[in-house]
C-alpha positions, 0 to 999 in steps of 0.5 A: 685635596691629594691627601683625601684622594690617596685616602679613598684610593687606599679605601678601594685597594683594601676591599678588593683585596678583602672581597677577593680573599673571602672567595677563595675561603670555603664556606660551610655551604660550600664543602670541599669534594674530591674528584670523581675518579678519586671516590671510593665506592661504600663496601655495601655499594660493591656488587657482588658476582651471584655465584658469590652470594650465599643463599641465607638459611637457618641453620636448623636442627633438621632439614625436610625436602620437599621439592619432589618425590617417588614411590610417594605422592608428593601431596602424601609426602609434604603431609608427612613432612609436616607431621614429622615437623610439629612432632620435632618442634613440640619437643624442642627441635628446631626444623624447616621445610624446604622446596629449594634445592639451593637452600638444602646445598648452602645448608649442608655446606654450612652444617658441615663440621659444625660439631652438631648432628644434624639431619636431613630428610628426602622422599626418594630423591636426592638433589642434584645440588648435593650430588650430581645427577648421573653420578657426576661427581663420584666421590668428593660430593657436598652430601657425601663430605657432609656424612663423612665428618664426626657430626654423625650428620644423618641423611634420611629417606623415605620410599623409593631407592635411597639416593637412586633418584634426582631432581631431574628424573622424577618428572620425566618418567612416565611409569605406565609409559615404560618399556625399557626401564633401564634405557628410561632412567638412564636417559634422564640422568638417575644415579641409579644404585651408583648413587648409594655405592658412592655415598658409602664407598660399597661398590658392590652394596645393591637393593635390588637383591631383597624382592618384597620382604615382610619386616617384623618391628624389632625389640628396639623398634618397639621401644623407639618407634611405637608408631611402626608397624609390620610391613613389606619393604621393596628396597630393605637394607641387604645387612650382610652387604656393608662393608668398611667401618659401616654397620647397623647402628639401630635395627627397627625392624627387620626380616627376622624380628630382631638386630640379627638379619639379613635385610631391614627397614627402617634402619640406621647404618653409620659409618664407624664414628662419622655420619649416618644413612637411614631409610624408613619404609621403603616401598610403594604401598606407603598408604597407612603407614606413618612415616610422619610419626615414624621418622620423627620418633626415629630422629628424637628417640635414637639420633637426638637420643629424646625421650621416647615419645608415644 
């Protein structure tokens, strides 16, 4: 009987030990996991501080603001600017509009030094994102670094003072209101013809000095541009202003009739071999002209260098 007894009892000890062992072996339905503290969150976890995130923008050939206006109904410009664009697009020139003045920043940040010319069009303001209203950042701005490379990038602006009013100012101006101009647009931050000098660097270049000057179209202005048309430009280019490597690069129409001039609109000046500024009919009475046509003949027959387009 001692001999079946130490029998059982060794049947006994060898399952507990059997049982014992399988729970400490890990099943596929129990996975081993580590400690909380020692899980890494995934990249794509990770938040990222908002002034770290960069607004997505396509990276388009030419770019047309439309958030504000002046000397232009907005209405007027934002008809401009879709003619601007169907005229590029149907010639193979990618454009987008835009009423975001983030997006324009993070889209010349991204076009600056990119090896392409590319061009951006305002109606008589200039975001405050690409240059600080009230001429905060004098030299050095994301608009003036974005001329200022071999791109040949081109800043184009319709109506009023180019570079003279920003996104702050054009809202707040009750023009019928005014009593003292100068007080007025001070008060709302416009970086008034300091804007202008601190693009190009012309301390002394002013628009002020022309008054109303009829504009004749130009020889070039003729073979480049067959929707311009004679008129009177409050804010002309004064030429014999331009100082440094600045010149007249395309003269479209002028007070003389010809390249030779003292004062034109539209034209492009550029700054030796790097970027460009251009203003096209720069005056209040906009109605009739077609600044839609104009500009965008202006942009593929002269600085994408297109075939004329009529």
């Amino acid at each position: 009987m001692r001999k079946y007894a130490y029998i059982i009892l060794l049947a006994l000890l060898a399952s507990t030990v059997y049982f014992t062992s399988c729970e400490r072996i890990p099943t596929m339905m129990d996975p081993l996991l580590p400690n909380a503290e020692e899980i890494e969150t995934p990249p794509e976890m990770v938040e990222t501080p908002e002034e770290m995130m960069e607004t997505p923008v396509d990276l388009v050939d030419v770019l047309i603001y439309t958030n504000r206006s002046y000397w232009i109904e907005l209405e007027a410009a934002e008809m401009a600017a879709e003619t601007t664009k169907n005229l590029l697009e149907a010639n193979g020139v990618s454009v987008h509009i835009t009423k975001d003045d983030t997006y324009v920043r993070e889209w010349m940040l991204q076009t600056t030094s990119d090896g392409n010319l590319n061009v951006i069009v305002f109606y008589g303001v200039l975001p405050a994102s690409v240059y600080s209203t009230g001429n905060a950042q004098i030299d050095g701005s994301i608009a003036e670094n974005w001329i200022e490379t071999t791109d040949g990038d081109t800043i184009l602006n319709h109506a009023d003072y180019i570079a003279f009013n920003t996104d702050y100012d054009t809202d707040k101006i009750d023009v019928d209101a005014i009593v003292d101009w100068d007080a007025q647009v001070q008060a709302v931050g416009s970086n008034r013809e300091d804007g202008l000098q601190n693009l190009m660097d012309n301390p002394t270049i002013n628009l002020f000095t022309a008054g109303v000057s009829s504009m004749q179209v130009t020889s070039d202005g003729l073979a480049l541009t067959p929707s311009l048309a004679n008129f009177d430009s409050l804010r002309p280019i004064p030429l014999n202003q331009l100082q440094g490597e600045w010149f007249a690069e395309k003269v479209f129409a002028s007070d003389t009739g010809n390249a030779e001039a003292t004062y034109a609109d539209p034209v492009i000046l550029r700054d030796g071999d790097l970027g460009r500024l251009a203003i096209v009919h720069a005056t209040t009475e906009y109605e009739g002209l077609l600044n839609g046509e104009v500009a965008a003949e202006i942009i593929l027959n002269s600085l994408l260098a297109a075939p004329t387009i009529q």
